[in-house]
Each structure stands twice: as C-alpha cells, then as structure tokens.
C-alpha positions in Angstrom: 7.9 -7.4 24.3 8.3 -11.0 25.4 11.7 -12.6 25.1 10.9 -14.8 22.4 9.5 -12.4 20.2 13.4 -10.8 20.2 15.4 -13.0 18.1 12.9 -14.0 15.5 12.7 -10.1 14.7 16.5 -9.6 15.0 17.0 -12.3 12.2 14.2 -10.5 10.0 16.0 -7.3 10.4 19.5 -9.3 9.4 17.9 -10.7 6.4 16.7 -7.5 5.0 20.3 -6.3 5.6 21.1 -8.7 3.2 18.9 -7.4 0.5 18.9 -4.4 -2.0 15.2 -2.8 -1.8 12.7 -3.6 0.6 10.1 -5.8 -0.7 6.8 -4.8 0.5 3.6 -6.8 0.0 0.1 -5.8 0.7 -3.0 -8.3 1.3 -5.9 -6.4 1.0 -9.9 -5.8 -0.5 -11.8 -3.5 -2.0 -14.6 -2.8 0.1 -12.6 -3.7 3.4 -12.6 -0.3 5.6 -9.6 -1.3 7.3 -7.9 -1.7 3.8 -9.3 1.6 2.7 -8.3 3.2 5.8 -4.4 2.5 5.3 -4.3 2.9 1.9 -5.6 6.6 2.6 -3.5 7.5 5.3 -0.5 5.0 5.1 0.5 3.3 1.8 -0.4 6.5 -0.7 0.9 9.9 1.1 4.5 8.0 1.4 5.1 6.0 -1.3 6.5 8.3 -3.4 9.0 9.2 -1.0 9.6 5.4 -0.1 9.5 3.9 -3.6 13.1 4.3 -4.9 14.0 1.7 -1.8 11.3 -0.6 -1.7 9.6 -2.7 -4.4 5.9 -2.9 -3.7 3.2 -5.9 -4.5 -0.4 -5.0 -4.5 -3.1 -8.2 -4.2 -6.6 -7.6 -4.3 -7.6 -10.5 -2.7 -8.2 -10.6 1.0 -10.6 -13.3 2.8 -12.3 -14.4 -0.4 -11.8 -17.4 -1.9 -12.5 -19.4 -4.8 -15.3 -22.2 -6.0 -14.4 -24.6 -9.2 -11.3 -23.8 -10.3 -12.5 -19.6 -10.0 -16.0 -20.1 -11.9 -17.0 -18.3 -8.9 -15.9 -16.1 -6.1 -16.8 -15.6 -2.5 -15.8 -12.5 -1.0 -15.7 -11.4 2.6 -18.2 -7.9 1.7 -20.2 -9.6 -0.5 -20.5 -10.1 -4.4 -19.5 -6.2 -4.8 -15.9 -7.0 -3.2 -15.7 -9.7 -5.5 -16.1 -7.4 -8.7 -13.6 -4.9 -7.9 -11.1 -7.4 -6.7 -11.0 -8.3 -9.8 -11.2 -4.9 -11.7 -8.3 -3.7 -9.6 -6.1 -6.9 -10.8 -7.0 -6.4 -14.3 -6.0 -2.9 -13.5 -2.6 -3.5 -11.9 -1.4 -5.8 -14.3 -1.7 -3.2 -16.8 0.1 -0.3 -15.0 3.7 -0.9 -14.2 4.9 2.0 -12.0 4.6 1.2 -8.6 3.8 4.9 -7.1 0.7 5.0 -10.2 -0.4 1.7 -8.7 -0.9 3.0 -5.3 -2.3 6.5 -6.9 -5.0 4.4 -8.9 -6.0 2.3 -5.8 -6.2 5.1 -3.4 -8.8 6.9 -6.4 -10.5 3.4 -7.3 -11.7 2.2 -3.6 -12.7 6.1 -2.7 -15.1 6.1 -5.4 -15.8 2.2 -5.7 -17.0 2.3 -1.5 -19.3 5.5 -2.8 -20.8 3.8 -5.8 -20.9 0.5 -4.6 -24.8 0.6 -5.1 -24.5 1.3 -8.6 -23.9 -1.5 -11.5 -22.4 0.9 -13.7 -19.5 2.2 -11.6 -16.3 0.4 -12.9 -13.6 2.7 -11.7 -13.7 4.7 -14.9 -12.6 7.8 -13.9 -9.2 6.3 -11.7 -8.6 4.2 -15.1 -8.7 7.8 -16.9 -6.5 9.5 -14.4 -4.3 6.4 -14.3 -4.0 6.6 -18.5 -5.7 3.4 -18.9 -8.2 2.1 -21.6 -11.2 1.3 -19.5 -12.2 -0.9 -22.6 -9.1 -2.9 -22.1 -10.1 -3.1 -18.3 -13.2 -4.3 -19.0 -12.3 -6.8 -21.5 -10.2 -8.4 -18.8 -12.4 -8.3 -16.5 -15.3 -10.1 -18.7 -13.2 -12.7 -19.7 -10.4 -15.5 -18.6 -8.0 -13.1 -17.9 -9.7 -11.5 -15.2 -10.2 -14.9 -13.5 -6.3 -16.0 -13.7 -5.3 -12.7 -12.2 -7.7 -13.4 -9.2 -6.6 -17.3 -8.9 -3.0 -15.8 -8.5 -4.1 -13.1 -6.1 -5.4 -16.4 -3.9 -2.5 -18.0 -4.4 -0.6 -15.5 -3.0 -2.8 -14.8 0.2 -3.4 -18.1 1.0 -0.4 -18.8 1.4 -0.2 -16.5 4.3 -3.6 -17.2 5.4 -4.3 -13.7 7.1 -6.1 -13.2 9.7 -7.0 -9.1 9.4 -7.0 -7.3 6.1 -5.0 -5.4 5.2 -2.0 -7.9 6.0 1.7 -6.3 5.6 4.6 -8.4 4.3 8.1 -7.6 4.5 10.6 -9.6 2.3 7.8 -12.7 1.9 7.5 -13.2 5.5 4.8 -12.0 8.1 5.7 -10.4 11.5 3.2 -9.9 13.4 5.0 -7.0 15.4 5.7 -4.8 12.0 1.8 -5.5 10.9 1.1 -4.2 14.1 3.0 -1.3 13.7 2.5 -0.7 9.8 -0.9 0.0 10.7 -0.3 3.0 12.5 3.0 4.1 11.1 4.1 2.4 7.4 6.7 5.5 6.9 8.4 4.6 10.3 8.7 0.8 9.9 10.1 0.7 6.0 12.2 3.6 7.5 13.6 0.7 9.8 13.8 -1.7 7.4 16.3 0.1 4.9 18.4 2.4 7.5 21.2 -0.1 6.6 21.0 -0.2 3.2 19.5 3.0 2.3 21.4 5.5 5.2 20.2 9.1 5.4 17.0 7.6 2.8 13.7 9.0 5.3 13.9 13.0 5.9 11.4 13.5 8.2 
C-alpha cells in the first residue's frame, strides 16, 4: 500500500469509531452480473449475522440515469434493467427489515436474470415470499411513485458517481481499498469496521 493511501484510511477507521452501527450502502443494478454475484455470495449469507451492528441502504440504481425530470430511463443493461430497478425500489420501500431486504433481492435478481425474456415476470414470487402485495408493487411501479423512488435512487448514486457496480459505502464515504476488499470478503471488512464498537461481534 502506498504511503498516502495510510492516513486517509486511518481517519475512516477513527470516524466509524465514533459511530454506533456501521452504516453500509450498496450501489447496485438489476441485471449487473457483478451486482448479482455479491449479492449471492457476499451481502445475503452474512447479513443476518452482521445486521444487529450495521444499518444497511439498498439503491437500485447503478450507471443509469435519467431524461426529463425521470419520464424516461436509461439503464446500463438495457430497458430490462431499467424495469426492475424500479420494481425493486417500489419493493424496498415497502419492506422495512433490513435482513428481508437482502432476502427479497437475492430471490428477485436470481429469477429476474432467468426471466428477463419474458414481459410477464415481475418478481412475483420474491414479493410472495417477502409477504408483499404484488398489486401494491405493481401499482407503484405504474405510476408516480415508482418514478420518485428511482429519481432518489439517482440522487443518491450520483452523488458518488461510481465507477463499477456494485459500489460499497461505508459511513457515506467511498474507499476505494474497502470496495476492493468487500468484493471478495464483505464479512471480513464490516468485521473491521465495528471490532471497536461491537468487541467479540464476528464468530467465525
């Protein structure tokens, strides 16, 4: 690691010292393979053992972005990314446990990536298993409230401006070392984060 790299990370540590939980943030889209990839195998087999420390932000958003005020949408894998972006933001706001979150993303891209060829596939059966009214999904998603959700999903990725999805944010700010490492080992790094606050909190 290069000298300068050292004390921007040891004040990033310092200031999550100072907090309570961890707060985690995760830039990602729906039919991004990288983002699918550590949901699978990063985000959903430890958040349940992580969640009591850390308080965790989902955006469905990615590189997309916006035309007239969200009239339209331009997303990175195509109109198809665009629609369950915006499923999954209807879907979020409506369940408010963080570990069901994860559980109902992990289901919804599995199955969205294999039906992404057919019209009729909403996530239906993740709403189900997530004890959501698909109706009520649906209504969002047809209407206003559907397009507000993804505006503020842009908001809050733009104002990163990521440069690979899925991007990882600890505490608001980006670090390009613990994106680099939450890739390959989530557990470890929000391990790290809250040894301090949270001693003895990761049994391997």
């Amino acid at each position: 690691m290069k000298v300068t790299h050292v004390l921007p990370l040891l004040l990033f540590f310092r200031e999550v010292y100072l907090e309570s939980k961890l707060n985690v943030e995760i830039l990602f889209e729906s039919l991004c393979p990288d983002s699918l990839r550590f949901i699978r195998e990063q985000l959903h087999p430890h958040l349940k053992e992580l969640a009591p420390y850390v308080n965790l932000k989902l955006v469905p958003f990615g590189k997309s972005a916006s035309l007239e005020d969200g009239t339209q949408f331009i997303c990175q894998h195509g109109p198809q990314e665009c629609k369950g972006n915006r499923i999954m933001s209807c879907a979020l706001e409506r369940i408010s446990d963080q570990t069901l979150q994860v559980d109902y993303v992990n289901c919804f891209m599995t199955i969205f990536k294999r039906g992404k060829h057919n019209p009729e596939e909403f996530g239906q059966l993740c709403a189900m298993q997530s004890g959501l009214d698909i109706n009520d999904v649906m209504k969002c998603y047809n209407t206003n409230e559907g397009t507000i959700h993804q505006l503020r999903a842009e908001d809050d990725t733009v104002r990163i401006l990521p440069k690979f999805i899925p991007t990882v944010l600890y505490n608001g700010e980006f670090v390009q070392q613990l994106q680099d490492e939450s890739l390959l080992d989530f557990k470890g790094v929000v391990c790290r984060l809250i040894s301090k606050n949270f001693p003895g909190s990761c049994l391997y």
